[in-house]
Every structure is written in C-alpha cells, then in structure tokens.
N, C-alpha and C positions, 0 to 999 in steps of 0.2 A: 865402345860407343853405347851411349843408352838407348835400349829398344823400348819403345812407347807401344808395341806391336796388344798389349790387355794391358796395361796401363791408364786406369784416368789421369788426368791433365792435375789433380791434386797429388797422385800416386806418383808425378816425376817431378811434382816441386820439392815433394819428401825426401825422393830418392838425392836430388840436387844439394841438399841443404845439408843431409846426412854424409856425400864427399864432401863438402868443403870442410864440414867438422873435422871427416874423417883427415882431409890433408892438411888440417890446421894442425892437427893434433904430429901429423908426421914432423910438420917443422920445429915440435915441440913448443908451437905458440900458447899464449892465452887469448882467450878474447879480447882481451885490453891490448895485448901485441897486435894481432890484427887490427884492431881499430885504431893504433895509434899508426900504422904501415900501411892501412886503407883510406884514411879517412871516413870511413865510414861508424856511428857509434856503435857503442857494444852493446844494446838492445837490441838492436836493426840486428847485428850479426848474430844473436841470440835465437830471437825469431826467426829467423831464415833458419838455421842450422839444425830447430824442433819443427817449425810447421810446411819449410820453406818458401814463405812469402818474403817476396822483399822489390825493392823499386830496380826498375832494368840497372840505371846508372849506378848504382850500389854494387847488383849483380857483377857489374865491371869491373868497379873500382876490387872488388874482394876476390876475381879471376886475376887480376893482374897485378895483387900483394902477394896472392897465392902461385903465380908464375904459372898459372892455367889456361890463360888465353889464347893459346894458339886454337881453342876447341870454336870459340866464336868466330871465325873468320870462313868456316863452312855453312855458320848458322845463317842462311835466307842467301846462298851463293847462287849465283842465276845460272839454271840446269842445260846439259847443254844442248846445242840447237839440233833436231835431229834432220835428216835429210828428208828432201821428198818423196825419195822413195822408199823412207822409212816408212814415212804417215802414211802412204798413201798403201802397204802392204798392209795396215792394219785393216783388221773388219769390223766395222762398226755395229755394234747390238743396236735393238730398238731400243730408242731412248736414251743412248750413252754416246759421248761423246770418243 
C-alpha cells in the first residue's frame, strides 16, 4: 500500500506514475502497447509515468490494461459503522471532534 503518511499530494502522483512505468515495463510493454491496450494516447501515458498527472478516467483505463485495478475498489470505500458505544467511549478534546 502507498503511505502518504510525509508525502505531498505531488510526491504520490510521482510515486503512482513511476509503478505504472515500473509494471509497464514488467509486461515488457512499450508505451505504444499500452496505448494501443488502454486507449489511452502515448503522451497522456508519457506524462503520467514522469510527472504523474493524468485525467481519473485514463488513470482507469491504464489500471485495467495494466491488470491493477483491484487497488481502486478500496479507494473512497465507506468505513465502517462504528457502534455507540464505540463513539460514545471516545473523549472528546476542546475543539475536536
């Protein structure tokens, strides 16, 4: 799992961009393979793979030419419910929730 834990939010598009190069590379693809197996073009995957900017739906399409998608289906999963007598054992500081 990727820790964001001193990571800025540029520091994990890098890290993101650098595996997918990194498992492009394992399937012995080129970028032109990826792009012609993603739909996505080979500048898009170029840029992503150095700066790691790229558009969500891309991001997709290049997790699931790449057989990596199972990692999206935890991303924004709704956490689970805790009991009452969870919350209510907690101690609230001044000011915090």
């Amino acid at each position: 799992m990727l820790s964001i834990i001193f990571k800025s939010p540029a520091d994990i598009l890098v890290e993101l961009g650098r595996r997918a190069n990194s498992a492009r590379l394992a399937l012995g693809w080129t970028r032109r393979t990826l792009a012609e197996k993603s739909g996505v073009p080979e500048s898009t995957i170029k840029r992503f793979e150095y700066t790691g900017q790229i558009g969500t739906a891309a991001l997709v399409d290049i997790a699931i030419a790449l057989d990596m998608f199972d990692g999206f289906e935890e991303l924004f999963a709704p956490k689970p419910v805790q009991t009452i007598a969870v919350i209510t054992a907690k101690k609230r500081q001044r000011g915090r929730l």
